[in-house]
C-alpha positions in Angstrom: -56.8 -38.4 16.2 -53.9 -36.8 16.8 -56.1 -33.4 17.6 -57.6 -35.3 20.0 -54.6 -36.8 21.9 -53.6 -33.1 21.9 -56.8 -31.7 23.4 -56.9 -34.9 26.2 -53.8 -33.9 27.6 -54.4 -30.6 28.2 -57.8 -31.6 29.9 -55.8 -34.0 31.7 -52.9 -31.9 32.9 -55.9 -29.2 34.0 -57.8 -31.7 36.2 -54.5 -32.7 37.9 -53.2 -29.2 38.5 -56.7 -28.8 40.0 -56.6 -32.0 42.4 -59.1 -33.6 41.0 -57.1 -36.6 39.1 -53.4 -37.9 40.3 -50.5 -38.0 38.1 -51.0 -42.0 37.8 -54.5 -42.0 37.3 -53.3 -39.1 34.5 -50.8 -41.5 32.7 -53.2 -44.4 33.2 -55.9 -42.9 30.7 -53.5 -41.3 28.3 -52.0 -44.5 28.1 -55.5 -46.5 27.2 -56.5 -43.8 25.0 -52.9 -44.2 22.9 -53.4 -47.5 22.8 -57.1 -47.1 21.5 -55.8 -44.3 19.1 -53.1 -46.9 17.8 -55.7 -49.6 17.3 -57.8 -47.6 15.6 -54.6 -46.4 12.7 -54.3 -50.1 12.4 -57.6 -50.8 11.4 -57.7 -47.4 9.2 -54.7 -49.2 7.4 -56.4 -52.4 6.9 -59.3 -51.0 5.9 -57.5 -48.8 3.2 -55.4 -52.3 2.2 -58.6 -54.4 1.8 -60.0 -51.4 -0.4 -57.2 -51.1 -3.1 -57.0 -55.0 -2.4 -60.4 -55.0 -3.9 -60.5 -52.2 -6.7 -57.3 -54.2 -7.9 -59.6 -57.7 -7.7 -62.4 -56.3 -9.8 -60.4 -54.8 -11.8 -58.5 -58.0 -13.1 -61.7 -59.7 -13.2 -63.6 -57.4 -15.1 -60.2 -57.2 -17.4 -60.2 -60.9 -18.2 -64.2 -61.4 -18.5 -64.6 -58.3 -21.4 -61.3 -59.2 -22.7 -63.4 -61.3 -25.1 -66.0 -59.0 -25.8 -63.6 -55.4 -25.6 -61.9 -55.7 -29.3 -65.8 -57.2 -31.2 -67.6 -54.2 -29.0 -68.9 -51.5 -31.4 -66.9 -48.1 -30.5 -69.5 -46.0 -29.2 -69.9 -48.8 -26.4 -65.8 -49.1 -25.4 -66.2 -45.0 -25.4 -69.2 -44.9 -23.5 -67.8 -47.5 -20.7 -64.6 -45.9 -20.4 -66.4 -42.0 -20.3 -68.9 -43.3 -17.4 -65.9 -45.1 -15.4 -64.0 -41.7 -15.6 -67.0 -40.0 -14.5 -68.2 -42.6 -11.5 -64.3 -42.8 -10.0 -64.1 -38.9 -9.9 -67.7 -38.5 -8.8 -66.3 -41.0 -5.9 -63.2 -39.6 -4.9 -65.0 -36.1 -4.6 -67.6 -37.7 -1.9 -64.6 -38.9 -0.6 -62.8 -35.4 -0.1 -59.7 -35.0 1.8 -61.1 -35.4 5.4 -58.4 -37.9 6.4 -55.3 -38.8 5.5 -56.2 -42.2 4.5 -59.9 -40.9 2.4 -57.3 -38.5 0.9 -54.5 -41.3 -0.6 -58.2 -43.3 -1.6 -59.3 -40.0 -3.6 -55.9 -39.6 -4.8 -56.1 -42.9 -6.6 -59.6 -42.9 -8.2 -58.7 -39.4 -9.7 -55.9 -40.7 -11.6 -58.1 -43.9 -12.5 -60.2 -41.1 -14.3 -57.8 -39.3 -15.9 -56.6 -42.8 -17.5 -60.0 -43.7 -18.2 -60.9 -40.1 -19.7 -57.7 -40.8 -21.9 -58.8 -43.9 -22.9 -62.1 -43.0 -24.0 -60.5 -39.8 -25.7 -58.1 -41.7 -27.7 -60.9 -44.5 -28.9 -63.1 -41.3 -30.6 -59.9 -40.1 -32.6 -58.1 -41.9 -35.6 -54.5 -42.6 -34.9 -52.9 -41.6 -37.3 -50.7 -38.7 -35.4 -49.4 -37.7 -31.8 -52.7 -38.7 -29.8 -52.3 -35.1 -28.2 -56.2 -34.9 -27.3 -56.0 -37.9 -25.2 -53.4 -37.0 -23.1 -54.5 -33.3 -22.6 -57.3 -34.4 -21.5 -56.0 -36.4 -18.6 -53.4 -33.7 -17.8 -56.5 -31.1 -17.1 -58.1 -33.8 -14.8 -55.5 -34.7 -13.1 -53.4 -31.0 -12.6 -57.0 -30.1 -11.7 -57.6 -32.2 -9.1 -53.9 -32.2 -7.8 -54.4 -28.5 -7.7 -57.1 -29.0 -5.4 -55.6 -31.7 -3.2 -52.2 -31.3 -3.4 -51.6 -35.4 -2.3 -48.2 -36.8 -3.4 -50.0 -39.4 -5.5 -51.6 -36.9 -8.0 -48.4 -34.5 -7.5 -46.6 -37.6 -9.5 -49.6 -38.4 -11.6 -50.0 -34.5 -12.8 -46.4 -33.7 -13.5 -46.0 -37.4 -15.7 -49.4 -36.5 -17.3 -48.1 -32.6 -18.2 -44.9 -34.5 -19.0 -46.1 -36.7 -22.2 -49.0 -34.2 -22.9 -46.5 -31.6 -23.9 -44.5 -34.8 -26.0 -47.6 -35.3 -27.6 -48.3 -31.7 -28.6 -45.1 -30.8 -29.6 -45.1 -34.4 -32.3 -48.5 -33.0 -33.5 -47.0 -29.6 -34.7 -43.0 -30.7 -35.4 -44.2 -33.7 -36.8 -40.6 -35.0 -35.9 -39.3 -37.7 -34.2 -38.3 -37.0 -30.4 -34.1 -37.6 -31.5 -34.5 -35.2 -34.6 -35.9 -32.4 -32.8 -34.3 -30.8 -30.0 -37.8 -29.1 -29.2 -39.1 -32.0 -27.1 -36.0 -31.7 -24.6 -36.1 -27.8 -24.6 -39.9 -28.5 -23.3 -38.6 -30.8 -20.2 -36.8 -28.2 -19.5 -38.7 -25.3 -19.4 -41.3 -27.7 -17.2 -39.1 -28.8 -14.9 -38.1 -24.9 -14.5 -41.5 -24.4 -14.1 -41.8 -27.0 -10.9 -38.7 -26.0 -9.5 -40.0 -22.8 -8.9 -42.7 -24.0 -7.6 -41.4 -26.4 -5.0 -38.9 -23.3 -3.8 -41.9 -20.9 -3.8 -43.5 -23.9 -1.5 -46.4 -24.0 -3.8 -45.8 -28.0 -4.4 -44.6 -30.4 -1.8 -40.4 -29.4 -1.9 -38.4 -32.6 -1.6 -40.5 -34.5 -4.4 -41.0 -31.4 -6.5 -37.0 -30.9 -6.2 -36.3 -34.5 -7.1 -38.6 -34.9 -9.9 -37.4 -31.3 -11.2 -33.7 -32.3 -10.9 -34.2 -35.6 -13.0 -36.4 -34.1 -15.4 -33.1 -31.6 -15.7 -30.7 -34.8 -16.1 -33.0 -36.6 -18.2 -32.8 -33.2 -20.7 -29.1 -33.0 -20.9 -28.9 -36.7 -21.6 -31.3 -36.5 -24.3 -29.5 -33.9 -25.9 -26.1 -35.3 -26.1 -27.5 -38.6 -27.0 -29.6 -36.9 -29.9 -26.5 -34.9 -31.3 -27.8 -31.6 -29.5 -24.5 -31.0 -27.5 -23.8 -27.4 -27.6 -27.9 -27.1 -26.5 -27.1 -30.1 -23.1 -23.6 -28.4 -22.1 -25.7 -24.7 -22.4 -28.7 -26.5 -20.3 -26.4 -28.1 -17.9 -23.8 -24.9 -17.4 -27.3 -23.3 -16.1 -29.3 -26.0 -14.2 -26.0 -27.2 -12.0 -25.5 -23.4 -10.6 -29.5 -22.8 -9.7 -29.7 -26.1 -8.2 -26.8 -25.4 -6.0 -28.3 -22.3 -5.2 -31.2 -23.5 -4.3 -29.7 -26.2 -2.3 -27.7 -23.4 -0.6 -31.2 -22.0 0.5 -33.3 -24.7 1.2 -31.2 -28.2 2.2 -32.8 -30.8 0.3 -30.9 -33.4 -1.0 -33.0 -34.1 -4.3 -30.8 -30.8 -5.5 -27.5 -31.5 -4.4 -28.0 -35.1 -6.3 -29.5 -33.5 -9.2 -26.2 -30.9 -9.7 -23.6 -33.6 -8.9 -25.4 -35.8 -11.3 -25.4 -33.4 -14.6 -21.8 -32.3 -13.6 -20.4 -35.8 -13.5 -22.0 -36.9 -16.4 -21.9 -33.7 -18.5 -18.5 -33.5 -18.1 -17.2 -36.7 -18.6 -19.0 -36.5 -21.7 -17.7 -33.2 -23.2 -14.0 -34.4 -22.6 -14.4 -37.6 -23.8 -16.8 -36.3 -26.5 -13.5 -33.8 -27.1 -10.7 -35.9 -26.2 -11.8 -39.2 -26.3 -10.2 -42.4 -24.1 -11.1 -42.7 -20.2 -10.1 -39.2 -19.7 -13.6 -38.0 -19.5 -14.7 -40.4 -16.9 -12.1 -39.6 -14.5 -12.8 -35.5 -15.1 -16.0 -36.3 -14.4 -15.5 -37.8 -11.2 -13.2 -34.8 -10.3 -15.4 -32.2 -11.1 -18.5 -33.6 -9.1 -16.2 -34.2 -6.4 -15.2 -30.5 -6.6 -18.9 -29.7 -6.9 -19.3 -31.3 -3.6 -16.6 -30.4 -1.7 -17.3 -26.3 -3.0 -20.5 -26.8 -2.4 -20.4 -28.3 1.4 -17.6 -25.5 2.5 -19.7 -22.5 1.1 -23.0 -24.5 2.8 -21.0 -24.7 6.4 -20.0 -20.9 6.2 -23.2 -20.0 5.5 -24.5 -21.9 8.8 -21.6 -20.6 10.4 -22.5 -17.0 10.1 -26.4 -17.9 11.3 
């Protein structure tokens, strides 16, 4: 729609340059056809309301009228249902395709629905009696697939949480160790959120959400790490994540990475003092050195501007 406001203005602005409309009688149908345009986004919105609306009502109702059948179901029948579903939701969000922003969001949606149904069906073939590693990898390929292909913020999320406990799952199936023994699993969120953070400065991923979901996947790996008893591994992880981020930030203003290095400094350092020290000590250094990371940080980001 917003194409087509484009195009009737210039047709507009031709026909009065040539005398053939006024200026009024310009405004006058720009201003119908805005309003039109405006109606119609409100009824693209209700329309895409009353559809999730009514995915969520089926889906409750179908929840609570198998719930008595689901558990005495022979297996092959719970596999079978959940396959097809996978199947019939991505089968529908491909018809759908990525024509408009709203059949986009609605295709968005029923491919993660298949990926959880596909991991579903995946994890009722397979005893568990280890990591369910299949399951999970199985979702991750249709949903980086299809958010590969799409790129919508919705499968963005979806993929990265899918690659996220796929590579959890993995890892438990070879260490066979517990996520606070090992400090494997955090090394992997590391190297994955290294992986998207290239990605969102290479502008391969949407930036802002692939910066803040990179810079909490960073946090979330240091605090693992101290909390397991990995402290020289978190203060080595956060000594390197806090300078790229600020680097980044440095070339690309988005505030996901200034949060993300103030975050780790504050709380990395108030834990190595008071993990060295002890007493309130570390608190308060931590407070000082994220305010130095901010203040350092905004004078070397206003020189830089300067000099443009």
């Amino acid at each position: 729609m917003q194409e087509g406001s484009n195009r009737l203005r210039g047709v507009l602005q031709s026909l009065v340059s040539e005398g053939a409309l006024s200026a009024e009688q310009s405004d006058l149908v720009t201003s119908r056809f805005l309003a039109l345009d405006s109606s119609q986004s409100r009824k693209s919105i209700f329309a895409e309301i009353a559809a999730y609306l009514g995915g969520a009502f089926i889906l409750i109702a179908t929840i609570l009228l198998a719930g008595d059948y689901w558990q005495d179901a022979p297996r092959y029948i719970r596999v079978g249902s959940l396959g097809i579903l996978s199947i019939l939701l991505a089968i529908t969000a491909i018809s759908l395709g990525n024509l408009s922003a709203m059949r986009l969001r609605l295709a968005s949606v029923l491919f993660m629905g298949s990926a959880i149904a596909a991991t579903g069906s995946i994890a009722l073939t397979t005893e568990m009696d280890g990591a369910p590693w299949a399951p999970f990898s199985i979702g991750a390929a249709i949903a980086l697939t299809a958010f590969i292909k799409y790129k919508h913020e919705i499968l963005h999320i979806g993929a990265y949480g899918y690659l996220f406990i796929a590579g959890l799952m993995i890892l438990g199936e070879i260490t066979r160790n517990e996520p606070e023994v090992d400090s494997v699993y955090a090394i992997y969120w590391t190297i994955l959120a290294t992986i998207w953070l290239y990605l969102s400065w290479s502008k391969m991923v949407d930036q802002t959400l692939g910066y803040l979901i990179s810079a909490a996947t960073l946090f979330l790996s240091t605090q693992f790490l101290f909390l397991s008893d990995h402290r020289p591994i978190s203060y080595f992880v956060a000594v390197i994540a806090v300078p790229s981020l600020a680097w980044i930030y440095l070339q690309d203003r988005r505030w996901p990475l200034l949060l993300g290095a103030v975050a780790i400094t504050t709380f990395t350092m108030g834990e190595f003092v008071g993990a060295t020290l002890g007493g309130s000590l570390g608190a308060l250094l931590g407070l000082m050195a994220a305010g130095l990371t901010l203040i350092t940080t905004s004078i070397v980001a206003i020189r830089k501007a300067q000099q443009l």
